[in-house]
C-alpha positions as CSV (number, residue, x, y, z in Angstrom):
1,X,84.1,104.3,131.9
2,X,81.4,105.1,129.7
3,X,82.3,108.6,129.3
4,X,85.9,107.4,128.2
5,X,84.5,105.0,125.8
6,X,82.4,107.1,123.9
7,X,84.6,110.3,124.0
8,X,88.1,109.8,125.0
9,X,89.1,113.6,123.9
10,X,87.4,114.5,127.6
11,X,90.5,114.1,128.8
12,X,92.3,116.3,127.1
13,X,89.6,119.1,128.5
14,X,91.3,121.5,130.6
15,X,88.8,121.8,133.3
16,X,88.7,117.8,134.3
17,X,91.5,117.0,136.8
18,X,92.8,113.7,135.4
19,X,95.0,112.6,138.4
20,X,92.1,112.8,140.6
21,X,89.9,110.4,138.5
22,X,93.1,108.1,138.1
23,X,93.4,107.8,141.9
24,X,89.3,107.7,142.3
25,X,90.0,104.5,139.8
26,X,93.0,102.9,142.0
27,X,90.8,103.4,145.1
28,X,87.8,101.7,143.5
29,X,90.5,98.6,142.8
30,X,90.4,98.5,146.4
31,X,86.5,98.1,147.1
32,X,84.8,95.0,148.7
33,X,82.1,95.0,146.2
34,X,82.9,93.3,142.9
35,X,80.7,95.2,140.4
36,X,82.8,98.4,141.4
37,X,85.9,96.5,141.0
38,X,84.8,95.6,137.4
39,X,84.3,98.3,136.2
40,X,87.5,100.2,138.1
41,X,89.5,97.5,136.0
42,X,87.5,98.1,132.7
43,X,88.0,102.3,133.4
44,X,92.0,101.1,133.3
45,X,91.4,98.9,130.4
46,X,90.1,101.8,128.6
47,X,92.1,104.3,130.1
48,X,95.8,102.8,129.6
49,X,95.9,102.3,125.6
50,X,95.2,106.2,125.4
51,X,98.1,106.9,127.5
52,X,100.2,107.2,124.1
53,X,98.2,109.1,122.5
54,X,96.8,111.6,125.2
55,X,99.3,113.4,126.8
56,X,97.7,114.1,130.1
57,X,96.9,110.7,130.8
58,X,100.0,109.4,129.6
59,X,101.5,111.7,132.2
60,X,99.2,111.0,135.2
61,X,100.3,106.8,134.4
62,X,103.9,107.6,134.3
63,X,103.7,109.4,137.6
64,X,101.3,108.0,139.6
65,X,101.3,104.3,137.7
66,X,103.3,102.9,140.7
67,X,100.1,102.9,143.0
68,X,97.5,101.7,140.3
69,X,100.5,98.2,139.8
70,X,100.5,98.3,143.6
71,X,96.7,98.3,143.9
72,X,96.7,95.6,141.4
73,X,99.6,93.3,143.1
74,X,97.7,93.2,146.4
75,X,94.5,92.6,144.9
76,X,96.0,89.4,143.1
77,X,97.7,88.9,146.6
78,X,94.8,87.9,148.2
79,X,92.8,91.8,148.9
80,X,90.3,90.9,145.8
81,X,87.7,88.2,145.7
82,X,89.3,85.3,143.5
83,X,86.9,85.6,140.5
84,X,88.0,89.0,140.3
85,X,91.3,87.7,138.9
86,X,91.2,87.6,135.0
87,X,90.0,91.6,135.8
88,X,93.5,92.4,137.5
89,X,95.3,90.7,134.7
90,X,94.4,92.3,131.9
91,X,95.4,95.5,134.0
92,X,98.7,94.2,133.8
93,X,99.0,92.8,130.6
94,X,97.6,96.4,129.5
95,X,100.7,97.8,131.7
96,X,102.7,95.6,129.8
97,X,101.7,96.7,126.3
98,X,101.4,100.1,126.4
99,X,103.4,101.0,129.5
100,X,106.4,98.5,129.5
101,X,109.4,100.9,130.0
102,X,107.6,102.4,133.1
103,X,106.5,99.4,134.8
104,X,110.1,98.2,134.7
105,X,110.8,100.7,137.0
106,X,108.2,100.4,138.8
């Protein structure tokens, strides 16, 4: 999260494999203990408004952005502590700003 706050261009190096940290950051959505689930859902809130503007993250959201909604959905569902909420929100209202015509589909 940090690293992607204070320089997003490391994704566009071509040694860091940027589906793998995507997936590392849906897993972590999944975790029992809520610190890592905070800041899994801050890594998305800082990772998702760059999927415009960086093309290999907007790539690994449009093809793998199905899991990170589904990872989201069954947290909400009842998988996530209920504080935890408002975190899983703004997940999807970023989805919904800056990913609108994929998560249609999805």
């Amino acid at each position: 999260l940090q690293a992607l706050k204070r320089k997003p261009d490391l994704f566009l190096c071509s040694n860091l494999d940027v589906k793998a940290v995507f997936q590392c950051g849906v897993l972590s959505l999944k975790f029992p203990e809520a610190p890592t689930v905070k800041a899994s859902c801050g890594f998305f809130m800082e990772l998702l408004p760059r999927c415009g503007e960086i093309a290999p993250v907007g790539q690994v959201v449009h093809e793998n952005g199905k899991v990170l909604l589904q990872a989201v959905l069954e947290g909400i569902g009842g998988q996530a502590s209920r504080s935890l909420m408002d975190h899983f929100a703004e997940i999807l209202f970023a989805l919904n700003k800056h990913c609108f015509s994929h998560l249609s589909v999805w």
